[in-house]
C-alpha positions in Angstrom: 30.7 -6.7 -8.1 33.1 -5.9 -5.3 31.3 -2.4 -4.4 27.6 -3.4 -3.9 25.5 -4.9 -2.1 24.4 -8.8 -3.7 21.0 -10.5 -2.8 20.2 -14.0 -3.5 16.4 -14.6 -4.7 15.4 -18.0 -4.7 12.5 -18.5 -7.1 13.3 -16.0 -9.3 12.9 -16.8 -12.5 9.5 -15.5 -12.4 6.4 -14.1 -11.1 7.4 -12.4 -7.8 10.6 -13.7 -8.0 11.8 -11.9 -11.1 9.9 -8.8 -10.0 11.7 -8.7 -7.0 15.3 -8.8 -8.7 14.0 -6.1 -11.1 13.4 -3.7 -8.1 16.7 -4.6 -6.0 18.4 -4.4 -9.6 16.9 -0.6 -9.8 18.6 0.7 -6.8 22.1 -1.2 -7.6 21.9 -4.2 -5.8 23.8 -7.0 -7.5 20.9 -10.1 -8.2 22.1 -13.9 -8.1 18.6 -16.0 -8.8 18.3 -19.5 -9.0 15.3 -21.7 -10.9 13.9 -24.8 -10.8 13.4 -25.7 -14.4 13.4 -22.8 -16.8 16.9 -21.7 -17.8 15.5 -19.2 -20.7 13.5 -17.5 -18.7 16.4 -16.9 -15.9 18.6 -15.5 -18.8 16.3 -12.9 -19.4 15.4 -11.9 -16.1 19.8 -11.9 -15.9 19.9 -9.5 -18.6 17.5 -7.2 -17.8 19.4 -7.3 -14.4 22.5 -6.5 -16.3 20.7 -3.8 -18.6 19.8 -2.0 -15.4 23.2 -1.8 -14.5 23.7 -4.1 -12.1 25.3 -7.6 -11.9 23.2 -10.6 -12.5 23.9 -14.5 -12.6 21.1 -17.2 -12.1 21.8 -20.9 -10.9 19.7 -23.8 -11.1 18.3 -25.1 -7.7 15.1 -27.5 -6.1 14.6 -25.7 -2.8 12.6 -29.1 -1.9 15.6 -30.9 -1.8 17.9 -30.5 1.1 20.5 -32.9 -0.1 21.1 -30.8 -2.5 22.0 -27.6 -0.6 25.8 -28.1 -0.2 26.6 -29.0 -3.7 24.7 -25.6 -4.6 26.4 -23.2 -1.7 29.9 -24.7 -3.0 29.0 -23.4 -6.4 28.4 -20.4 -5.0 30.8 -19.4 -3.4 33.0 -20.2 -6.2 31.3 -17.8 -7.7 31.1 -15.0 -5.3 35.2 -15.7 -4.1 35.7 -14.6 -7.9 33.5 -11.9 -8.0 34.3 -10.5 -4.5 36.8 -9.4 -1.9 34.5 -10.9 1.2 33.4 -14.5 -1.0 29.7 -13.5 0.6 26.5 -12.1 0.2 24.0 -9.5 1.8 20.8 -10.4 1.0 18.9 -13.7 1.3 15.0 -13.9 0.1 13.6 -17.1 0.2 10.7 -16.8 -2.4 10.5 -20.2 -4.3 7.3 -22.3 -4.0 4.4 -23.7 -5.8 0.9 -23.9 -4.8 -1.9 -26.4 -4.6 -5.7 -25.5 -4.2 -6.9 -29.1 -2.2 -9.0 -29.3 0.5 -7.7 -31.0 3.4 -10.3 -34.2 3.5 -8.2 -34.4 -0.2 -4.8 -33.3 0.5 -2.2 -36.4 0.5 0.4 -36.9 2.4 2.8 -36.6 -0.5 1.4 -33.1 -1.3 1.5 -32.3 2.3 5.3 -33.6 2.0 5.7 -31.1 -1.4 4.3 -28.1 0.8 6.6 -29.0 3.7 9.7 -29.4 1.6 9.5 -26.4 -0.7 8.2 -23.8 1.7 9.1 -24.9 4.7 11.8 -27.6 5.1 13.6 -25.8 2.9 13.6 -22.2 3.6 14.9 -23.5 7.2 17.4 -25.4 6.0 18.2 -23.3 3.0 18.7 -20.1 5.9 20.8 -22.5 8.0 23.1 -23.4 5.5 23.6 -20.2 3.9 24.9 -18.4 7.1 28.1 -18.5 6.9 28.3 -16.9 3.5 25.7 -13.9 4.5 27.6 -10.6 5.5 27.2 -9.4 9.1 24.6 -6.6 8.8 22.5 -8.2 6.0 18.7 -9.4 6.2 17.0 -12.4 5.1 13.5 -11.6 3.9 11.2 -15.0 4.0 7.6 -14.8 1.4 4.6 -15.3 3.7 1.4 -15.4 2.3 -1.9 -13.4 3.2 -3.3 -16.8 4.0 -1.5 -17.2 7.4 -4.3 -14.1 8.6 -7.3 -15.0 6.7 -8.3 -18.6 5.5 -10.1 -20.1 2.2 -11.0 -23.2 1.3 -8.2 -25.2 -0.4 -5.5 -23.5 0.9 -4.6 -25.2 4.4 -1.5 -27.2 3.6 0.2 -24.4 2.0 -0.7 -21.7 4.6 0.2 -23.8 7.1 3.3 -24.3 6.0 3.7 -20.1 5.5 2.8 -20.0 9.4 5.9 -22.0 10.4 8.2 -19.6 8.6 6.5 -16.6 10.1 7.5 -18.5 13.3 10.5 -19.4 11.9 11.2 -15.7 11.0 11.2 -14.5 14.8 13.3 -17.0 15.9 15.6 -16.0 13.2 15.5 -12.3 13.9 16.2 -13.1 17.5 19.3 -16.1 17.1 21.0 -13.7 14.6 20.8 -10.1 16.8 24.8 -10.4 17.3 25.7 -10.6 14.2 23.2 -7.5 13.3 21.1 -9.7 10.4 17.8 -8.5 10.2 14.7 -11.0 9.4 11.4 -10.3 8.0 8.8 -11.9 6.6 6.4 -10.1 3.4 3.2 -11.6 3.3 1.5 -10.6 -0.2 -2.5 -11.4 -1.2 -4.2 -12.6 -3.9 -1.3 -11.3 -7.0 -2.1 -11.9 -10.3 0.8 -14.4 -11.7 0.7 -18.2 -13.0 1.7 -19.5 -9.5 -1.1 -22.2 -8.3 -2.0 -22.3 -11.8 -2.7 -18.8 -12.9 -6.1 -18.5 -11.5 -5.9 -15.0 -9.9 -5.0 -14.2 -14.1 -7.3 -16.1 -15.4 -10.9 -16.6 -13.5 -12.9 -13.6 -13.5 -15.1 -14.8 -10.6 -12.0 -15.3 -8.2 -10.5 -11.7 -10.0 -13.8 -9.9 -8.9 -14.2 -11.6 -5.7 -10.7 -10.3 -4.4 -11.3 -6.8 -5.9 -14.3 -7.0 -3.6 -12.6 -7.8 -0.5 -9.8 -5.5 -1.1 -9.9 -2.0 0.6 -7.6 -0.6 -2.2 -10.3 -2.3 -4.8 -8.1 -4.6 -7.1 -6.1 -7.4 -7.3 -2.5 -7.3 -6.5 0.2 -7.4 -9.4 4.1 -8.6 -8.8 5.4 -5.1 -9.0 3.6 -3.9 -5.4 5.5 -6.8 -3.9 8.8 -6.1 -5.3 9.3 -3.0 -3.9 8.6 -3.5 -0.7 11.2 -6.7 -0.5 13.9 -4.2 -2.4 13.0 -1.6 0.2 13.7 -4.0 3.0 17.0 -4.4 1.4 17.6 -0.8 1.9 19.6 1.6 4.8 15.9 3.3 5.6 15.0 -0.2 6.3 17.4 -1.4 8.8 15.4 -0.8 12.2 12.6 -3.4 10.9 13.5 -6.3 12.6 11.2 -9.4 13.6 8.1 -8.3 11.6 5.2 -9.4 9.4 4.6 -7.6 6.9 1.3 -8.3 4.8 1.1 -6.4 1.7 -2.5 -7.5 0.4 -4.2 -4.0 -0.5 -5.9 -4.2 2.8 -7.7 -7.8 1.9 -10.5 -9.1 4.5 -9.9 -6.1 6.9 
């Protein structure tokens, strides 16, 4: 692993997540993921790391849960010190989160509290923490979400949580300028995976509904999300800086 580049994907074990660590996997990028719950499936997104060619390793890890944090970066950088010359990494994408549809006359305070921890609580102090083991030069890419531009029903808690990390993005970019670590967020639409349940897969109404309100005519699917994170990982990409970048299809123009 001492050559090439290594990103760390949190969240991916599926959906987005594992799409993304195909992609970076594809143009030799070395892929540690963590999960939440599913070991299996991180094995297999591992190997198909490894059939690509490049290194992959997966560890276990709640991004809601701060305490937490230490025990995990000690782990790895056990793992990195033996795997590299540097003991760091180049590449942090904060991905992991769930979803709830609830409108906000129904949304509790303890689902506010999930929203808060996973996407936002912890991304910040996920990014905080993992500083000192992210190379000079490298880029933290945080997951947005469409919603922060354009609003339904159900979705306040969760978007609003998505804002502050946009926000959270630009400070970022702008604390970390002198050690040259770029910070951008990708904001995808509607994509058709299980998260929030599986909906955008499974009900035709929302399906046709998006396809509707999408320049580009269809629903999104992991794989135009991936590359674009795995491109930001890239040389071509190193004078994007600061930015939001939705990647919806062109939803609710």
């Amino acid at each position: 692993m001492t050559n090439s580049k290594i990103a760390l994907i949190t969240g991916g074990s599926r959906g987005l997540g594992r799409n993304m660590a195909i992609n970076l996997a594809k143009k030799g990028i070395n892929v540690i993921i963590t999960y939440y719950s599913n070991s299996t499936a991180a094995d297999e997104v591992v190997d198909e790391i490894n059939q690509l060619g490049s290194r992959g390793k997966a560890f276990q890890l709640d991004t809601s849960n701060i305490k937490g944090f230490n025990a995990f970066l000690s782990q790895l950088s056990s793992y990195l010190k033996s795997e590299t010359t540097t003991g760091c990494f180049d590449f942090l994408i904060n991905n992991a989160g769930t979803g709830i549809y609830q409108n906000i006359v129904e949304t509790t305070e303890e689902q506010f509290d999930e929203m808060c921890n996973v996407h936002f609580k912890g991304v910040y102090f996920l990014s905080q923490k993992a500083l000192p083991y992210i190379n000079d030069g490298g880029r933290i890419i945080n997951i947005s979400s469409g919603l922060v531009r354009y609003s339904f029903p159900s979705a306040s808690a969760y978007a609003c949580m998505k804002g502050a990390v946009e926000v959270f993005s630009r400070y970022l970019a702008k604390e970390l300028a002198d050690r040259k670590i770029a910070v951008n967020t990708v904001a995808p639409g509607a994509i058709a995976t299980d998260f929030g349940g599986g909906e955008n897969k499974t009900n035709d109404k929302k399906i046709d509904f998006i396809a509707n309100s999408t320049a580009l005519g269809r629903i999104g699917e992991p794989n135009d999300i991936g590359g674009v994170v795995a491109f930001l990982c890239t040389e071509d990409a190193k004078w994007v800086n600061g930015q939001r970048i939705e990647v919806t299809g062109g939803m609710l123009l």
